[in-house]
PQR file with spaces between the fields and no chain letter, atoms N, CA, C, O and H, PARSE charges and radii, in Angstrom:
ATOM       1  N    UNK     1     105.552  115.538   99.118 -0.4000 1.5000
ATOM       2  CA   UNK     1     104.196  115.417   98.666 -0.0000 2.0000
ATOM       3  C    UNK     1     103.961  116.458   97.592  0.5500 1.7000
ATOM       4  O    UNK     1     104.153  117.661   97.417 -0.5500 1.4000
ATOM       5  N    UNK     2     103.500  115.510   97.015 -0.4000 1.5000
ATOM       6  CA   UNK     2     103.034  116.687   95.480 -0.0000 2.0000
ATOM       7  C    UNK     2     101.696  117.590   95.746  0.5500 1.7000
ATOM       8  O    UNK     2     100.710  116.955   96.119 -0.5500 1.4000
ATOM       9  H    UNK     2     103.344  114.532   97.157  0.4000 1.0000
ATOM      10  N    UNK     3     101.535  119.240   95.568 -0.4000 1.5000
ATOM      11  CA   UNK     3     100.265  119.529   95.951 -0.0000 2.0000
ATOM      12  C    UNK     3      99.235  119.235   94.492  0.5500 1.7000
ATOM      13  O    UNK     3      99.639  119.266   93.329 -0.5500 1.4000
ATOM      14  H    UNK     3     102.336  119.757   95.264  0.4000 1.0000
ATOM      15  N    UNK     4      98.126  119.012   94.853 -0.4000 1.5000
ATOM      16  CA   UNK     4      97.061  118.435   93.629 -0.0000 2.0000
ATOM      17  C    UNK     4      97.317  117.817   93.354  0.5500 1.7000
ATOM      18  O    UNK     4      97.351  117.899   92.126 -0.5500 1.4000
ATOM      19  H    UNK     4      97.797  118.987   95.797  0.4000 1.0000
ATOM      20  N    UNK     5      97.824  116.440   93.893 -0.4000 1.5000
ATOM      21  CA   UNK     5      97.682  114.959   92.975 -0.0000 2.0000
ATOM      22  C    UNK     5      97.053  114.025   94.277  0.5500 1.7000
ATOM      23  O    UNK     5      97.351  112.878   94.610 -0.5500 1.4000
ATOM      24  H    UNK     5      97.796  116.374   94.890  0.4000 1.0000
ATOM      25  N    UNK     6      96.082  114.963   94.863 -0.4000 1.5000
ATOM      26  CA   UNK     6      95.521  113.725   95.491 -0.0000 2.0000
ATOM      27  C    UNK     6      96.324  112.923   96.954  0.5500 1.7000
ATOM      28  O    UNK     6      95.803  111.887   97.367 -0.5500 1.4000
ATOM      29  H    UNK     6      95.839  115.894   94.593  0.4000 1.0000
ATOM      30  N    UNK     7      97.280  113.340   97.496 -0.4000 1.5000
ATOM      31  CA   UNK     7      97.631  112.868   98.481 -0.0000 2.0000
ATOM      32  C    UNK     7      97.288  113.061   99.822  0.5500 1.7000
ATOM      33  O    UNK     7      96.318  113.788  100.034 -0.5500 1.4000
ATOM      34  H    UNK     7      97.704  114.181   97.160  0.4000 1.0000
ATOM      35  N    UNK     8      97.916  112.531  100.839 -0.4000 1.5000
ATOM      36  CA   UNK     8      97.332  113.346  102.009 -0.0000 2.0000
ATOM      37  C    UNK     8      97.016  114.342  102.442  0.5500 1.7000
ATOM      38  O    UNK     8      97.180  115.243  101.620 -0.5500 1.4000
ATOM      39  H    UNK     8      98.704  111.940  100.666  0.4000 1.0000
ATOM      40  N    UNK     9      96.407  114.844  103.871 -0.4000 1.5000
ATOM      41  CA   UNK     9      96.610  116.187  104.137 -0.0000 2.0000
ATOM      42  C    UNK     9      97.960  115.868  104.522  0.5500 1.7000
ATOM      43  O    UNK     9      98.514  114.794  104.289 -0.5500 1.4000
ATOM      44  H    UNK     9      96.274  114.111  104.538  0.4000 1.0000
ATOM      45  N    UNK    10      98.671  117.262  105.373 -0.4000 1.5000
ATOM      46  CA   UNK    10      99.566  117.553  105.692 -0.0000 2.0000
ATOM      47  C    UNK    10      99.104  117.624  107.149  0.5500 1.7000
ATOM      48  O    UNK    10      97.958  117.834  107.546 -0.5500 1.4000
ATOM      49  H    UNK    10      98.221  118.134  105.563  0.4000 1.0000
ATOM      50  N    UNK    11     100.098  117.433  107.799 -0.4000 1.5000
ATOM      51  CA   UNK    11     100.195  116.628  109.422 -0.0000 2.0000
ATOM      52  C    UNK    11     100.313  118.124  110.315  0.5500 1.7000
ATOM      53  O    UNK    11     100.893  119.066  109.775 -0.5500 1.4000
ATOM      54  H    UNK    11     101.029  117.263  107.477  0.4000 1.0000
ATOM      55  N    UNK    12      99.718  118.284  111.741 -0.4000 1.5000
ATOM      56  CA   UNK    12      99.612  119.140  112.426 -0.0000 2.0000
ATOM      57  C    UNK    12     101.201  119.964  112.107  0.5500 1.7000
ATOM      58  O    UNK    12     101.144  121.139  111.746 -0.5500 1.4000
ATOM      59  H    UNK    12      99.248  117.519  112.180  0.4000 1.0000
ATOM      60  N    UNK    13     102.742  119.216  112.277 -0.4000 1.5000
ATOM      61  CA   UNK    13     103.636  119.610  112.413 -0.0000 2.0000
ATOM      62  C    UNK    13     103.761  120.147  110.951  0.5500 1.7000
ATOM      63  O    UNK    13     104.135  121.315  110.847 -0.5500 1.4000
ATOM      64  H    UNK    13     102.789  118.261  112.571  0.4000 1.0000
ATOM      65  N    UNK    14     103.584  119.682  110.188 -0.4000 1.5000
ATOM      66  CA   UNK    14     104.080  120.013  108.511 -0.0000 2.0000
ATOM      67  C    UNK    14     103.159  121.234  108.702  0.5500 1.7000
ATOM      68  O    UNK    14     103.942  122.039  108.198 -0.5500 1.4000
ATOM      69  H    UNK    14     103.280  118.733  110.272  0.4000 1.0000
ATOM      70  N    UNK    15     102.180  121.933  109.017 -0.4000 1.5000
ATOM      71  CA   UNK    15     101.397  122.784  109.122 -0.0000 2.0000
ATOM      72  C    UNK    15     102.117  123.691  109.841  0.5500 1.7000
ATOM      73  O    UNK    15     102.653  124.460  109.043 -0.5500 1.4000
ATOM      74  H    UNK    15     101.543  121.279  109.427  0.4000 1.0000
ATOM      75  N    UNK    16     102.433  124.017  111.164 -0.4000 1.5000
ATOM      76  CA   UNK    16     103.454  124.843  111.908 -0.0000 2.0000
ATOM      77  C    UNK    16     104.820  125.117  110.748  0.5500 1.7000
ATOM      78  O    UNK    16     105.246  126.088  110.123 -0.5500 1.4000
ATOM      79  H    UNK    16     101.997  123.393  111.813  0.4000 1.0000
ATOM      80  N    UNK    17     105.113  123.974  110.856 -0.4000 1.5000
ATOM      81  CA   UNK    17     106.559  124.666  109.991 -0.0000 2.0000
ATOM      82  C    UNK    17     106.480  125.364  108.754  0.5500 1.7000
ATOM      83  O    UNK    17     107.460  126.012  108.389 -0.5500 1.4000
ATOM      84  H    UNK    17     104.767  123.185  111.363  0.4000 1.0000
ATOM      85  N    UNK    18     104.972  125.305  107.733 -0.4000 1.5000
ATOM      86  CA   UNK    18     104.688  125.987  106.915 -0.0000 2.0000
ATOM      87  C    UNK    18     104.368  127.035  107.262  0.5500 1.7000
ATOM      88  O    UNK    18     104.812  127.997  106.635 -0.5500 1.4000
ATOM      89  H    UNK    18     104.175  124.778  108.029  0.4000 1.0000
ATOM      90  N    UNK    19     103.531  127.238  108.323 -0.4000 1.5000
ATOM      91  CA   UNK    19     103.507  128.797  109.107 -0.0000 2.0000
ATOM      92  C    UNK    19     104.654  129.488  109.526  0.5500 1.7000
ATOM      93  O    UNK    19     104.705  130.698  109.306 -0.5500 1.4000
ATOM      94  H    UNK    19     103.171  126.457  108.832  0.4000 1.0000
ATOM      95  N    UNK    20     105.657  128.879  110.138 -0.4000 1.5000
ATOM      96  CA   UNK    20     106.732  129.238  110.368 -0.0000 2.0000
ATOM      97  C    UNK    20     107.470  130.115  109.097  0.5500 1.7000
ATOM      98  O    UNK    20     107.564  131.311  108.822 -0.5500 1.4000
ATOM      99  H    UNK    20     105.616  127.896  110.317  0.4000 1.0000
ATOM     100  N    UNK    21     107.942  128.824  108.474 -0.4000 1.5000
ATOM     101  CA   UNK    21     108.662  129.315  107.351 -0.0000 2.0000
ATOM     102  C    UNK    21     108.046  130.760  106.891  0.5500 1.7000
ATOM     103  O    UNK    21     108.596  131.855  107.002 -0.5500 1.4000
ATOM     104  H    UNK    21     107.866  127.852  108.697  0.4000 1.0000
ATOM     105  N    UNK    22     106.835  130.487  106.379 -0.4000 1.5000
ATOM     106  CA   UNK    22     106.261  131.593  105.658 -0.0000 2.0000
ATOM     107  C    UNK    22     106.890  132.989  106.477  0.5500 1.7000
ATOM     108  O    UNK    22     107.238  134.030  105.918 -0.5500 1.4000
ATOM     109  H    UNK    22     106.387  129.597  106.289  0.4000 1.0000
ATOM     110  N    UNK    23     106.923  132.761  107.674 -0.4000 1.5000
ATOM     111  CA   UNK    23     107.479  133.855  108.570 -0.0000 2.0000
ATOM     112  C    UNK    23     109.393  133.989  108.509  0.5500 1.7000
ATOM     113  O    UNK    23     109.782  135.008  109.080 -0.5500 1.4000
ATOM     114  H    UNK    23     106.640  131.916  108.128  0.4000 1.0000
ATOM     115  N    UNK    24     109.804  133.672  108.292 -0.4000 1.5000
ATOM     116  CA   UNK    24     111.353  134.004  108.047 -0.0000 2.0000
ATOM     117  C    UNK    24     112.060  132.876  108.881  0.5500 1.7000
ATOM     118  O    UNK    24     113.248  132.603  108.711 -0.5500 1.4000
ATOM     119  H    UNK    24     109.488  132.844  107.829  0.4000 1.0000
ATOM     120  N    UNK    25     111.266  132.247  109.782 -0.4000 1.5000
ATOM     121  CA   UNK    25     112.144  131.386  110.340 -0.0000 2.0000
ATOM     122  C    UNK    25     112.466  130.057  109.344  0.5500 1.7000
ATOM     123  O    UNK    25     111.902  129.961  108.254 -0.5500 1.4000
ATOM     124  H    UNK    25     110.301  132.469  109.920  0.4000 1.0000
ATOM     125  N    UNK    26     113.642  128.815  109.933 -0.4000 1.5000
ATOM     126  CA   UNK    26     113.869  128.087  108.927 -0.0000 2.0000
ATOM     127  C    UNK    26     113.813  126.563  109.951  0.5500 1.7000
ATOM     128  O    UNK    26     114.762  126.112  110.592 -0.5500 1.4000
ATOM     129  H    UNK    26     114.100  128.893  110.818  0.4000 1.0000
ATOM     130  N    UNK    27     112.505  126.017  109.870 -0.4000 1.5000
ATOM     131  CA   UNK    27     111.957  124.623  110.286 -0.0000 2.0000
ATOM     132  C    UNK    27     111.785  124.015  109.517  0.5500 1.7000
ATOM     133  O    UNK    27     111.603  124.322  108.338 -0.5500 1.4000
ATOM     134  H    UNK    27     111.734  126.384  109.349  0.4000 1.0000
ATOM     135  N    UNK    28     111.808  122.385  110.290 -0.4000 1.5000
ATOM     136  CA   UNK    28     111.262  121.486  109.600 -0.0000 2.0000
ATOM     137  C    UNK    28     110.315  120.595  110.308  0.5500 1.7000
ATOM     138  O    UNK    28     110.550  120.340  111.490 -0.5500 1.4000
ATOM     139  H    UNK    28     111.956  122.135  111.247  0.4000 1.0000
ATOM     140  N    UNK    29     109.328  120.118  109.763 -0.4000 1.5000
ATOM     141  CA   UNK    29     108.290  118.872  110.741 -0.0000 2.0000
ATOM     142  C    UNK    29     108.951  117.894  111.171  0.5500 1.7000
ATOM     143  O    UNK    29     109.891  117.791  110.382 -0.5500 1.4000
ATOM     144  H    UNK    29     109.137  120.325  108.803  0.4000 1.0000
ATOM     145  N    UNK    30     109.077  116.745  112.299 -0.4000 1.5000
ATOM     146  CA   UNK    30     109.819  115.380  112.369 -0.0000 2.0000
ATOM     147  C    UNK    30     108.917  115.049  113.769  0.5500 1.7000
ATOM     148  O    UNK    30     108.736  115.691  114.803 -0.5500 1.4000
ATOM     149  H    UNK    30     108.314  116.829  112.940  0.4000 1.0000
ATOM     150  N    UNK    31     108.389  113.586  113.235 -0.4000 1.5000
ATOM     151  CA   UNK    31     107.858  112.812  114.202 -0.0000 2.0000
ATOM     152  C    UNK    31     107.221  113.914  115.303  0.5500 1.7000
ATOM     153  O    UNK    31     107.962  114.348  116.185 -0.5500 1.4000
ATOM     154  H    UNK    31     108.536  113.065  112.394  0.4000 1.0000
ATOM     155  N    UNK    32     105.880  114.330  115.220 -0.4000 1.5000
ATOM     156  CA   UNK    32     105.333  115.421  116.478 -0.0000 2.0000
ATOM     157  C    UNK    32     105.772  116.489  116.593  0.5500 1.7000
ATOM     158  O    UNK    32     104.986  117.119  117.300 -0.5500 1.4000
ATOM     159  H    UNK    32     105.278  113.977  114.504  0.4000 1.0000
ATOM     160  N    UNK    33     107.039  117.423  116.152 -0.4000 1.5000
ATOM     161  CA   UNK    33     107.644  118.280  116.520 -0.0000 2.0000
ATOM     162  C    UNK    33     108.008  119.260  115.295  0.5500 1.7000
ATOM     163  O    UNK    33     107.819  118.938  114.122 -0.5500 1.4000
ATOM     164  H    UNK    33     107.678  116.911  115.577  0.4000 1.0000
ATOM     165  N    UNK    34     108.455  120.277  115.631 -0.4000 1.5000
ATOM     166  CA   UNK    34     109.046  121.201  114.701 -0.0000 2.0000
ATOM     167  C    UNK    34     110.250  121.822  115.241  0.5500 1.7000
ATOM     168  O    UNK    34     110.326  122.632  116.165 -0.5500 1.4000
ATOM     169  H    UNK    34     108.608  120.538  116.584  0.4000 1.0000
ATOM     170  N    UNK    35     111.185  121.319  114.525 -0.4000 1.5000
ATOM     171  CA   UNK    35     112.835  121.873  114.842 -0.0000 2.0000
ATOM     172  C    UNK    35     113.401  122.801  114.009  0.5500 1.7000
ATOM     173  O    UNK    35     113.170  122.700  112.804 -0.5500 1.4000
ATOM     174  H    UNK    35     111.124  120.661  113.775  0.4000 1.0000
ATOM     175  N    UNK    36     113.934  123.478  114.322 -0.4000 1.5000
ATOM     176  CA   UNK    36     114.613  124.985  113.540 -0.0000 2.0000
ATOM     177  C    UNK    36     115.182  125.918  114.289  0.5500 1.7000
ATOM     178  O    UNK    36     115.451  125.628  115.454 -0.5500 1.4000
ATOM     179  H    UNK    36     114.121  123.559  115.300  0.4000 1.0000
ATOM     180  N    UNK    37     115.455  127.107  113.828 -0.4000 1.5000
ATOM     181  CA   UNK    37     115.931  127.895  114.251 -0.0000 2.0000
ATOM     182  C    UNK    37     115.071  129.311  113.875  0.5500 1.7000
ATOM     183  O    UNK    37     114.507  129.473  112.793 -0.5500 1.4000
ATOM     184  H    UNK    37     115.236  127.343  112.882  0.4000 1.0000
ATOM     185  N    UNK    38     115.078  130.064  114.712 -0.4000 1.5000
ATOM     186  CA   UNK    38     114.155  131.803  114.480 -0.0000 2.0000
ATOM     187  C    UNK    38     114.936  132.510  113.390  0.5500 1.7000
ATOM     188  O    UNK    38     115.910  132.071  112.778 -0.5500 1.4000
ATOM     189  H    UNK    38     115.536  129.932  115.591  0.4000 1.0000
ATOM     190  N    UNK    39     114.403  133.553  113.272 -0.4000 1.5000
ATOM     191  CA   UNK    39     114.899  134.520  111.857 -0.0000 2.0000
ATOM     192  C    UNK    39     116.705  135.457  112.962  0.5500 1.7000
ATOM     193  O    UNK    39     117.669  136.009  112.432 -0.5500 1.4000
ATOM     194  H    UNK    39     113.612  133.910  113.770  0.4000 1.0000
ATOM     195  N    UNK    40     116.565  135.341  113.778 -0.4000 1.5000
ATOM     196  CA   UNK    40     117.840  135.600  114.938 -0.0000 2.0000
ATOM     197  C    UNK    40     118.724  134.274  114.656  0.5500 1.7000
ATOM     198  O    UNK    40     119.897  134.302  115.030 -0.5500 1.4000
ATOM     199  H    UNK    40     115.782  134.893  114.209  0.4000 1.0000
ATOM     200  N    UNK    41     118.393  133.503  114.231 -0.4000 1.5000
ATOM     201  CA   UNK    41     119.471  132.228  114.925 -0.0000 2.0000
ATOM     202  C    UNK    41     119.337  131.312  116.073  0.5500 1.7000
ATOM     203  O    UNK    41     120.138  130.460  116.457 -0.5500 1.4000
ATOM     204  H    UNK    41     117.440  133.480  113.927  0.4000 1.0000
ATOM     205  N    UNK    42     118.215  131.625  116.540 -0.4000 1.5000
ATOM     206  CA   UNK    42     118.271  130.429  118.137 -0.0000 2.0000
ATOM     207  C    UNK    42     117.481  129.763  117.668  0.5500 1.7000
ATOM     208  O    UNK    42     116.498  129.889  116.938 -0.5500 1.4000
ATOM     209  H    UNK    42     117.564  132.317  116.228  0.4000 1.0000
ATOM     210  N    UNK    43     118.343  128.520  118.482 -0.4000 1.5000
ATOM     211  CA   UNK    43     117.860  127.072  117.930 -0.0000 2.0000
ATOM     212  C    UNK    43     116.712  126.528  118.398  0.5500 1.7000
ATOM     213  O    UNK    43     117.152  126.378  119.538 -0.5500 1.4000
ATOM     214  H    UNK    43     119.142  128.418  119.075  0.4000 1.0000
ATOM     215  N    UNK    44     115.693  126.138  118.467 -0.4000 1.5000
ATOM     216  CA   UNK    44     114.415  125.623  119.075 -0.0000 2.0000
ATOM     217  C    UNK    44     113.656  124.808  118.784  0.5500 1.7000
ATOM     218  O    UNK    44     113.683  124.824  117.553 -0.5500 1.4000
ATOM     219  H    UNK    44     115.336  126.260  117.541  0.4000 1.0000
ATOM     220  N    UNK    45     112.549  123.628  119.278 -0.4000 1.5000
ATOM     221  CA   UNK    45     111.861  122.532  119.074 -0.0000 2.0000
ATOM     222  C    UNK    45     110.705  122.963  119.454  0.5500 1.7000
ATOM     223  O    UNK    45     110.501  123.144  120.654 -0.5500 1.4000
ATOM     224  H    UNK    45     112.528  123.614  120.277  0.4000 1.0000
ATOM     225  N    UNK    46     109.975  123.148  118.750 -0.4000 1.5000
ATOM     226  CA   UNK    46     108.241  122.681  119.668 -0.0000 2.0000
ATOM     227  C    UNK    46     107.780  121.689  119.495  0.5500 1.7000
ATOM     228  O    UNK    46     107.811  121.131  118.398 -0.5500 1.4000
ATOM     229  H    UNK    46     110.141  123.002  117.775  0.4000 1.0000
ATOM     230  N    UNK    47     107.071  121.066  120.832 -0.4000 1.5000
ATOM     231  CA   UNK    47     106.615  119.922  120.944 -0.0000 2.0000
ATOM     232  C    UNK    47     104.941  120.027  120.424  0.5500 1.7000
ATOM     233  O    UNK    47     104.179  120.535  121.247 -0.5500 1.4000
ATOM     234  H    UNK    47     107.045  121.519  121.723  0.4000 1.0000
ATOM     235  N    UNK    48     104.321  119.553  119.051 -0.4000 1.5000
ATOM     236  CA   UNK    48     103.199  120.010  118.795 -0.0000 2.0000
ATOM     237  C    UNK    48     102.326  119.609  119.358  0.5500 1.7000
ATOM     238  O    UNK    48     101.390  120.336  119.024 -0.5500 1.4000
ATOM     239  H    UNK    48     104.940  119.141  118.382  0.4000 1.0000
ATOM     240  N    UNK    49     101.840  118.610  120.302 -0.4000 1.5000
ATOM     241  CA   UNK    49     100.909  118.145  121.116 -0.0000 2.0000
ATOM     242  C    UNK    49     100.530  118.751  122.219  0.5500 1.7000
ATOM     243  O    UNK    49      99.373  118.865  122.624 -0.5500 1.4000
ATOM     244  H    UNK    49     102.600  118.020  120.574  0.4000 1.0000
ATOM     245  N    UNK    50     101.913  119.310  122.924 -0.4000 1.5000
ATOM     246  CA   UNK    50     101.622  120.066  124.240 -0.0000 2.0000
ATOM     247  C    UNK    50     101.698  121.847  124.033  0.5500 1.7000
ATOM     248  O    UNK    50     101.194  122.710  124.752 -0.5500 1.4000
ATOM     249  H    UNK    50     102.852  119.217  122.596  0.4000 1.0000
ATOM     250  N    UNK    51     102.565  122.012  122.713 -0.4000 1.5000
ATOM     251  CA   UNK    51     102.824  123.227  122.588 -0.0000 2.0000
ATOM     252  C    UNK    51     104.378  123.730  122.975  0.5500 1.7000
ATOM     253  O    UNK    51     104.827  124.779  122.512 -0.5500 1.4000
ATOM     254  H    UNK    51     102.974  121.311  122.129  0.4000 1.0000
ATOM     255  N    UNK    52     105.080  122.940  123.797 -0.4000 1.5000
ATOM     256  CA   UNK    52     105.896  123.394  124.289 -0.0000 2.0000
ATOM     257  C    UNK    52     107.153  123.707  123.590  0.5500 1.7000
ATOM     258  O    UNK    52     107.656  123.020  122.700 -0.5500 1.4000
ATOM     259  H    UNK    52     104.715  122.088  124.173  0.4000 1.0000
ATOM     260  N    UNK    53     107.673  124.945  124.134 -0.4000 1.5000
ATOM     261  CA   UNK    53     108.864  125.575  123.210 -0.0000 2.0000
ATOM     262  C    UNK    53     109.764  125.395  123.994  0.5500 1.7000
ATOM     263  O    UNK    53     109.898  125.796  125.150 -0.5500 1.4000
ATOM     264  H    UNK    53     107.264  125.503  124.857  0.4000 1.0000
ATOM     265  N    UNK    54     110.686  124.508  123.083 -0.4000 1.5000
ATOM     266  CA   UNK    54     112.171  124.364  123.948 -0.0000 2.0000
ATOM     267  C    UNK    54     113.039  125.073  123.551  0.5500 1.7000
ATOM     268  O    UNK    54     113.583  124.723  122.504 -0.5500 1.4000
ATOM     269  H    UNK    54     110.578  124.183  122.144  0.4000 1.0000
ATOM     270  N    UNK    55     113.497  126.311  124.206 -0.4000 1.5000
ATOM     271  CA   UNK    55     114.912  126.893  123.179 -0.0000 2.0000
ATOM     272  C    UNK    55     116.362  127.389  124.128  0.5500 1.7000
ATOM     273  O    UNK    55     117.007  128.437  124.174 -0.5500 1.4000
ATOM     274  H    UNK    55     113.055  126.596  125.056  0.4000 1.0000
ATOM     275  N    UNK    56     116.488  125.906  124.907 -0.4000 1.5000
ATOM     276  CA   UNK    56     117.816  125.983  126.124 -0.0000 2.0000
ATOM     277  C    UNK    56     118.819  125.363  125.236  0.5500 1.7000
ATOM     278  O    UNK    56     118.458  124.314  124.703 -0.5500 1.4000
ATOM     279  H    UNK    56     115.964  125.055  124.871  0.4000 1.0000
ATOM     280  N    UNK    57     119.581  125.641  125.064 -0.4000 1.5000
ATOM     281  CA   UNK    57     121.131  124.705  125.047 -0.0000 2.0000
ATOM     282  C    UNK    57     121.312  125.513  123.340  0.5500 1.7000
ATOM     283  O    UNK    57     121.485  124.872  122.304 -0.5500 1.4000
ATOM     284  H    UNK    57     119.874  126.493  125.498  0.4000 1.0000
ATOM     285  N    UNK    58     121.207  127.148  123.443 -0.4000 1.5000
ATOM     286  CA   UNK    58     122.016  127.490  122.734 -0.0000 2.0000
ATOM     287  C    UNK    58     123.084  128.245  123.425  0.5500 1.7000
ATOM     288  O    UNK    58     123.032  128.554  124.616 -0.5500 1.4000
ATOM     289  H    UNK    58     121.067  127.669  124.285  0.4000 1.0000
ATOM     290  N    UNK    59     124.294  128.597  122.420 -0.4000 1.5000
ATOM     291  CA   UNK    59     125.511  129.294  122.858 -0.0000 2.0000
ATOM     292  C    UNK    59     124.938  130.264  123.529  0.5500 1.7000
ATOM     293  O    UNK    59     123.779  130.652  123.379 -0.5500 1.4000
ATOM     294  H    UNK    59     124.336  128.346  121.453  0.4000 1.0000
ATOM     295  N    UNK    60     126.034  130.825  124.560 -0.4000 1.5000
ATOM     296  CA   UNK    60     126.196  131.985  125.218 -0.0000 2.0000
ATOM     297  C    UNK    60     124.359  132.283  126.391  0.5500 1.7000
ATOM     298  O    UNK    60     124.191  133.163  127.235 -0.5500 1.4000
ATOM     299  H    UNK    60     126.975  130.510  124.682  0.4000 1.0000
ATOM     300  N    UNK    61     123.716  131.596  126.116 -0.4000 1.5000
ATOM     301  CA   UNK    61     122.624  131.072  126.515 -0.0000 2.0000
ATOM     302  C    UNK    61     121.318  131.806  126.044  0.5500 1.7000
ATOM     303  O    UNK    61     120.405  132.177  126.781 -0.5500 1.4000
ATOM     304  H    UNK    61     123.852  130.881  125.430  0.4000 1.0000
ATOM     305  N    UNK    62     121.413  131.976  124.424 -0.4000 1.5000
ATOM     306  CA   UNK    62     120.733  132.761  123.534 -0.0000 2.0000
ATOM     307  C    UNK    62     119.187  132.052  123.622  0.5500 1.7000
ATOM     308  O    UNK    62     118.929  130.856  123.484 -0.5500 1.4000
ATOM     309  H    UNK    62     122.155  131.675  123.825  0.4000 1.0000
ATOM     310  N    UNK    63     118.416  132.964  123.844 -0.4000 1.5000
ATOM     311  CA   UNK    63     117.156  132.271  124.139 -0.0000 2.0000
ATOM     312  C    UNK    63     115.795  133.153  123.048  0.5500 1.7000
ATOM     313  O    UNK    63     116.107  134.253  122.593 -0.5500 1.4000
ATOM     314  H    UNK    63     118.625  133.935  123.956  0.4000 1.0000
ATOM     315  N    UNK    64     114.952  132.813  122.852 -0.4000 1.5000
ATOM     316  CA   UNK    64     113.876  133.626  121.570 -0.0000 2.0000
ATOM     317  C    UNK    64     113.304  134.803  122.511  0.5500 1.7000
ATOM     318  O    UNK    64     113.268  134.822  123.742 -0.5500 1.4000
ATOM     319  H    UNK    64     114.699  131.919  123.222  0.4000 1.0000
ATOM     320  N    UNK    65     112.851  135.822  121.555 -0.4000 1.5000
ATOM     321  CA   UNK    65     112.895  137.165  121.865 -0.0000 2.0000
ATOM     322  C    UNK    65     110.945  136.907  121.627  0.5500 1.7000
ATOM     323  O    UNK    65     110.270  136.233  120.849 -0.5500 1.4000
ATOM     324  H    UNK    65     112.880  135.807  120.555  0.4000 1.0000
ATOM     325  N    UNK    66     110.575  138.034  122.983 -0.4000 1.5000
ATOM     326  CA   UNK    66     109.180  137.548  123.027 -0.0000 2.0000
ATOM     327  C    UNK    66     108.524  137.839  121.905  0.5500 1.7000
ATOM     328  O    UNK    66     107.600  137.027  121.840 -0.5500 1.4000
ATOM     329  H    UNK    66     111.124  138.581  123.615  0.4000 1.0000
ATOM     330  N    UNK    67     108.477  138.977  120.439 -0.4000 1.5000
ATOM     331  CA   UNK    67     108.180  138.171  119.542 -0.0000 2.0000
ATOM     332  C    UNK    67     108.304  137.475  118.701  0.5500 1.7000
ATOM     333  O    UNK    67     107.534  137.711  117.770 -0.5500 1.4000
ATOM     334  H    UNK    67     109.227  139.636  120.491  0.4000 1.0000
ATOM     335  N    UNK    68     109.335  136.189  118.483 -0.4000 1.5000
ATOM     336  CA   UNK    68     109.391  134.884  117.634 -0.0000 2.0000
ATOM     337  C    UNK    68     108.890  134.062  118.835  0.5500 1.7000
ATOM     338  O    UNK    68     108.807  132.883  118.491 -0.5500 1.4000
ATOM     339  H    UNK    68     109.961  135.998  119.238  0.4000 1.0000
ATOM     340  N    UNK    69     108.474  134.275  120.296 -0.4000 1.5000
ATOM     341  CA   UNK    69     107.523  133.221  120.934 -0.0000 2.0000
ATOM     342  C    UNK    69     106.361  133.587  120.548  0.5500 1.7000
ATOM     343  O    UNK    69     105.676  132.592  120.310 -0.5500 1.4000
ATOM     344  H    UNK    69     108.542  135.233  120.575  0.4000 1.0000
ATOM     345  N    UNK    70     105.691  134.769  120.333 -0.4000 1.5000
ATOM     346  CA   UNK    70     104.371  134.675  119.947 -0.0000 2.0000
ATOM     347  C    UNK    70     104.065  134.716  118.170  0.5500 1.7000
ATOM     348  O    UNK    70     102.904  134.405  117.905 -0.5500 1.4000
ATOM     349  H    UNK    70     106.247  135.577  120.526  0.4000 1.0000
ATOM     350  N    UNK    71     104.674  134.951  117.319 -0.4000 1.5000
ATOM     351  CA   UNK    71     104.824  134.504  116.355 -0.0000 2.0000
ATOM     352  C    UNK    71     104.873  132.410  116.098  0.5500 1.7000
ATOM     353  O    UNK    71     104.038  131.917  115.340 -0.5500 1.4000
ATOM     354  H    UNK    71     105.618  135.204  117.534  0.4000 1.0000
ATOM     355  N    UNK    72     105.763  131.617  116.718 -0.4000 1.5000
ATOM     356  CA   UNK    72     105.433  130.529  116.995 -0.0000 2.0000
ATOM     357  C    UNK    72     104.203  130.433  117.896  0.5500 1.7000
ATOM     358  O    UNK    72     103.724  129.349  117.561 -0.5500 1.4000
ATOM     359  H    UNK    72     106.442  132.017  117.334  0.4000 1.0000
ATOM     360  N    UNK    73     103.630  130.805  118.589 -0.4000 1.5000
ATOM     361  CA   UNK    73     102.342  131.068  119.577 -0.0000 2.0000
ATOM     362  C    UNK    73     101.031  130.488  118.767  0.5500 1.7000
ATOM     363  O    UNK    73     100.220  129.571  118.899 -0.5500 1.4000
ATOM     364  H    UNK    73     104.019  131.685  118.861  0.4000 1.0000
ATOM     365  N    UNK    74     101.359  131.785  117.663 -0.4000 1.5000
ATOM     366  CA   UNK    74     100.582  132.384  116.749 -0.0000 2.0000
ATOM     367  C    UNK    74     100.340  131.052  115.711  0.5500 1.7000
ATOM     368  O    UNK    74      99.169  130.838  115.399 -0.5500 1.4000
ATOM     369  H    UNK    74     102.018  132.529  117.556  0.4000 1.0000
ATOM     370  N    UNK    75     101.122  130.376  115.301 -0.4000 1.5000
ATOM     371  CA   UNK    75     101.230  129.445  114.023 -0.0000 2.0000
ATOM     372  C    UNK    75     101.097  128.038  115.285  0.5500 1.7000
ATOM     373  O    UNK    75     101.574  127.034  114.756 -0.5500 1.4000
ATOM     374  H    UNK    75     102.074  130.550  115.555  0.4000 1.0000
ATOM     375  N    UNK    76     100.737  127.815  116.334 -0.4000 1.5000
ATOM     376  CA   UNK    76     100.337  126.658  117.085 -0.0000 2.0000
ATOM     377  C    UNK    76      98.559  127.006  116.760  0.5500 1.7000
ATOM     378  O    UNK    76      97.770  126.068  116.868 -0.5500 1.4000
ATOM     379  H    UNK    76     100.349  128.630  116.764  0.4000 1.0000
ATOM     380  N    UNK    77      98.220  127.929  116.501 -0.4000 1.5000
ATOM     381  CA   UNK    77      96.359  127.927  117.009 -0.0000 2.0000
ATOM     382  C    UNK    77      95.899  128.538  115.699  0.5500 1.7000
ATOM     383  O    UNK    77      94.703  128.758  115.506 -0.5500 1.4000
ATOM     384  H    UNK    77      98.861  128.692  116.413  0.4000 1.0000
């Protein structure tokens, strides 16, 4: 989407992952959700409707450090 030519807004998820990003992590929006990985490397989904942060089924069983959960927290509200 081009900005200033008149197109849509941008969708709850395209909104998170622009918050995100802006923060060092590296997401993308898809169908309800935002998938990426934290500025660490762990891999994670939030589900944007419920909020929920999924970040199981990385190696060695690397999980997000409590702040890139409230940083994502933070860019849900």
């Amino acid at each position: 989407m081009l900005a200033g030519c008149g197109g849509s807004s941008k969708t709850p998820a395209q909104r998170i992952a622009d918050c995100l990003n802006a923060k060092s992590f590296l997401v993308e929006a898809a169908d309800g959700r935002v998938d990426g990985t934290s500025p660490d490397g762990v891999a994670f989904t939030v589900a944007v409707a419920s909020g929920r942060i999924d970040d199981h089924g990385n190696p060695g069983g690397r999980r997000l450090s409590p702040g890139e959960r409230r940083s994502i927290q933070g860019c849900l509200h």
